[in-house]
N, C-alpha and C positions, 0 to 999 in steps of 0.2 A: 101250547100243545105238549103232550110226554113225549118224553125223549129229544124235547130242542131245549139247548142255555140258552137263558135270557142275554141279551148282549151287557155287557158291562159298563156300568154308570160311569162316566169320565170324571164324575166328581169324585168317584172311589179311589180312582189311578192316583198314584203317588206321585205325590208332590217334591218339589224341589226344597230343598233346606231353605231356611229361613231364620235367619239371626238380629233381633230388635235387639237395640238399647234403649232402652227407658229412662233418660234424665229427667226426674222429679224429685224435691223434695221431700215429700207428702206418703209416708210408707202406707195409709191406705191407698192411694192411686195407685202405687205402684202394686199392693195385692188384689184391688180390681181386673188392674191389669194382663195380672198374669191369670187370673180366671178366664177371662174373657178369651185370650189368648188359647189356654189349654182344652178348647175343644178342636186346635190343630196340632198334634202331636209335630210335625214337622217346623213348628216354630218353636226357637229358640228363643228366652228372653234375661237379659241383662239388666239390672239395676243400677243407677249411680244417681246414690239421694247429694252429692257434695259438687255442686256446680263447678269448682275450682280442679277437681278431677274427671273433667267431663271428656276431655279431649283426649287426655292420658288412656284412660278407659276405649274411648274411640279408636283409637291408634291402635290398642291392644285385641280386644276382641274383635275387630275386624267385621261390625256389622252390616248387615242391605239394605237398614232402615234407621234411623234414630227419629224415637218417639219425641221430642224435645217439647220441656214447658216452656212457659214464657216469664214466668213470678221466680224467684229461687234469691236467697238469702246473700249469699255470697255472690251472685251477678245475673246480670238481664239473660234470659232466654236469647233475643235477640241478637247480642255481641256473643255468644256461643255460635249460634249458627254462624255468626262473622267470621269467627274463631276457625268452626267447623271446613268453612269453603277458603281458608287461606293456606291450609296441611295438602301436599301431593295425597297424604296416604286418606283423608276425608275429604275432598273438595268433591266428589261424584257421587257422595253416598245418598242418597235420596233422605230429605228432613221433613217429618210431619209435626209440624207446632201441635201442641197438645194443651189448647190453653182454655180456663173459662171466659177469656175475655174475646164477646166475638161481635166489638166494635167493628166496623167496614176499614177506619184508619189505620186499625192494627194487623189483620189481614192484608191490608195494602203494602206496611211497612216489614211483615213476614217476606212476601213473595218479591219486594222489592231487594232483599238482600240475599234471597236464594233458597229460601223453602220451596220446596216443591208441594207440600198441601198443608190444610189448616182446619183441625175437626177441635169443635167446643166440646169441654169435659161435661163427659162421657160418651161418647157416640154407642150406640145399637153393636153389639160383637160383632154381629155380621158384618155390617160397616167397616169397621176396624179392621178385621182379619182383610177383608176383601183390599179394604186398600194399600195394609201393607203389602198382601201379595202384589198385587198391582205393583205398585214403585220397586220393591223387591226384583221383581222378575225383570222390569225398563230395567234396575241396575246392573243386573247380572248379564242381561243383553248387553250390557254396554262393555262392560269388564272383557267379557268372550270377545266381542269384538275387536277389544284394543288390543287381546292376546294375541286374534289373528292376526291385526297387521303387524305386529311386533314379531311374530314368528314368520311374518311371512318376508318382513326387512330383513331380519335374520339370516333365514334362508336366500336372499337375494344376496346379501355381503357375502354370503359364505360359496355361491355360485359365480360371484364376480371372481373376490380370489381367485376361486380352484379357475375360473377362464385364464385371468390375467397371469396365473402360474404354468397352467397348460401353453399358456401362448412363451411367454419364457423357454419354456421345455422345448415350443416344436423350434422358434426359432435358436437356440443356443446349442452348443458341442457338448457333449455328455462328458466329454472327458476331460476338456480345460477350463470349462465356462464360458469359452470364447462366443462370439456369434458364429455360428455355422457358416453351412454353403450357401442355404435357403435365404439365409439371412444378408449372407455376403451380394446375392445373383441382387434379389432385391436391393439394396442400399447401391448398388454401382449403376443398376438402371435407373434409380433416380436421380443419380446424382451425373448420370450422363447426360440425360433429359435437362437437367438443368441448365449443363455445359454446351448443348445446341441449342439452349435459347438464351445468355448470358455473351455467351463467346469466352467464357471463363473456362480458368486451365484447371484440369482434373488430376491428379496423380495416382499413382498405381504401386503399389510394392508387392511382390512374388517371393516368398521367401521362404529356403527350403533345407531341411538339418540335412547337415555334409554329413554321409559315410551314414545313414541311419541304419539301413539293413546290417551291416557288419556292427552297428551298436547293439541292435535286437539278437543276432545270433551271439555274441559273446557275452552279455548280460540277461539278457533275457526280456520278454515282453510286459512284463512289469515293470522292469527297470526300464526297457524304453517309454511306457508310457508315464514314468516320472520325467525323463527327459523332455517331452513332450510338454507335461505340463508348467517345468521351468522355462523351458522356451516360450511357451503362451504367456508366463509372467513378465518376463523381460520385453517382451514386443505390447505386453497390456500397458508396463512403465514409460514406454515410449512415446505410445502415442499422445498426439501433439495436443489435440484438442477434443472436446465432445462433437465434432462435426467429421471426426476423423472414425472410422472402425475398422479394427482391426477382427481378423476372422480367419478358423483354421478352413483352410481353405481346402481342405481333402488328406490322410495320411499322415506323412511330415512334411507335407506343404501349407504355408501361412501366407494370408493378404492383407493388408492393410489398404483401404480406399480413403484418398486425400482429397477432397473437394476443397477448391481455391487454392491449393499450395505448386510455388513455383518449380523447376525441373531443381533448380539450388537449393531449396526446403525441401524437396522427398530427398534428393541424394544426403542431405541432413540428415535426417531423420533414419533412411535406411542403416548411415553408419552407425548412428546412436546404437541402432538394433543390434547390430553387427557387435559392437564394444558389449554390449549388454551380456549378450550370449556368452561371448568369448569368456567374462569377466566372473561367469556365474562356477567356470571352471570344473565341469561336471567329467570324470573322466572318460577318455575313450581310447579304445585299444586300436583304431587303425590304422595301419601301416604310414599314415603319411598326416598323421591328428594325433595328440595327447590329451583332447579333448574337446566338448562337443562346439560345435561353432556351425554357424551357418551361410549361405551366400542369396543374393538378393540382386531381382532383376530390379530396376527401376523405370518407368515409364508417362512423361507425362505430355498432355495434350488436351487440345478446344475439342471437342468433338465435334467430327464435321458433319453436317445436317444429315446426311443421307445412309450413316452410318453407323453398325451396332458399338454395343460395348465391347463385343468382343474383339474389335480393334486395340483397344487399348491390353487387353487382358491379351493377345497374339505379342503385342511389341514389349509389355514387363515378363512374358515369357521365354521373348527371345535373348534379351535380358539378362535373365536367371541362369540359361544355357549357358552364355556367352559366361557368367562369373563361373560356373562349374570349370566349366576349357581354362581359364584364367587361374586354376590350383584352389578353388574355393576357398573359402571366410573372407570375401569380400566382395566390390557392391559394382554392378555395371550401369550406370545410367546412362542418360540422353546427354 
């Protein structure tokens, strides 16, 4: 009727690129070929008459289809395709034998080593064009494919990371690298849980910079949070084992939780801490220090069934008090 488009032929719609390699000998085949071919502008066609550059050529032009003979001077058609499917960058490329020879045993021993199709020289254009589109477009499905899951492993390594560092982030101290509070509350509840069903003895260290506010107003808060973070190094050098963590436990107060170790190994260990600090020799102005040092409750015990952690964390606190009263830089245990 006037005034309506006819709907448009799908066979119009453009097409997707298409790149043949042609290994033949025989430069009329090969100018057949590309006749045949040139009634699809969208295919591309390659030549290589020298069998012995067949793969070379492959690798390079990066085809969707190789035409491949089976007769050629320099080597069998068939150890090419061998050739062809043992390269990463050729093994999926879809292979059409292009040969006159269209015995059933030969055809058998094509598809046997990995052609995907087999037309006796010359097929119909039609033919030809239709099939390479055919394998052409199965490859290029195939290709897309492997992109997406390769983009999409990608993008799952690259979301693991950013989790696995996000989890880093929430559980660690921004300022020493230590394990935080969050981290600390955690690791003591399990490591109490263990200690009511074990009857194993748990340790505790409290430990916390002498004179810190009169550090911060007379150097200032950058320079306290250096001292901070030498502290966190010396208490990082200390710790005993990988079953042990140490963690700023809020401020200038630092923990350390000892799972297994005796009340004689944490007061060990807290004086390690103790000489550590002292030895790191950082200076400080107050009235009754020449520099920075710390003091450290200590507290160890089975945790008894019915009872939180925060027993243990009440008694390395009382602890902690009790070395303050004591003239502090040094260590009160059990």
């Amino acid at each position: 009727m006037p005034g309506k488009t006819a709907p448009e032929d799908p066979e119009t719609d453009v097409q997707e690129t298409v790149t043949v390699l042609l290994v033949d000998d025989q430069p009329v085949i090969a100018l057949m070929v590309r006749k045949m071919l040139a009634v699809d502008p969208a295919i591309t066609l390659h030549v290589c008459t020298q069998a012995t550059e067949a793969v070379a050529q492959a690798r390079q032009v990066h085809p969707t289809v190789i035409l491949q003979d089976l007769v050629m001077p320099e080597a069998n058609g068939l150890d090419l395709v061998v050739a062809y499917r043992s390269m990463p960058e050729t093994r999926n490329i879809p292979i059409i034998v292009l040969s006159s020879n269209d015995e059933p045993e030969m055809k058998k021993s094509a598809f046997a080593i990995g052609a995907n199709d087999y037309l006796v020289k010359l097929p119909e254009p039609i033919e030809l064009v239709a099939r390479i589109r055919y394998h052409s477009r199965a490859f290029m499905a195939l290709v897309e494919r492997d992109n997406a899951y390769r983009a999409l492993r990608l993008s799952q390594q690259k979301l693991l990371l950013s989790n696995l560092e996000l989890q880093r982030l929430t559980h660690s101290d921004g300022l020493t690298g230590l394990p935080n509070r969050r981290s600390f509350n955690d690791y003591l509840a399990r490591a109490w849980a263990t200690s009511q069903e074990q009857g194993s003895p748990l340790s505790l260290l409290m430990i916390d910079v002498d004179h810190f506010k009169s550090y911060n107003d007379r150097f200032g808060h950058l320079a306290g949070d250096d001292a901070l973070k030498c502290v966190a190094e010396a208490i990082r050098e200390c710790c005993p084992d990988p079953s042990c963590l140490p963690a700023r436990f809020g401020g200038e107060e630092f923990a350390m939780v000892m799972p297994g170790l005796t009340v004689a190994q944490a007061s060990g260990i807290a004086e390690a801490i103790r000489r550590q600090v002292e030895g790191t020799a950082l200076p400080h102005a107050a009235p009754t220090a020449t520099s920075v040092t710390v003091s450290i409750g200590a507290a160890t015990m089975a945790a008894p069934p019915d009872a939180s952690s925060d027993l243990l964390i009440a008694a390395a606190d009382a602890r902690l008090y009790q070395a303050k009263c004591n003239g502090r830089n040094c260590i009160v245990g059990d």
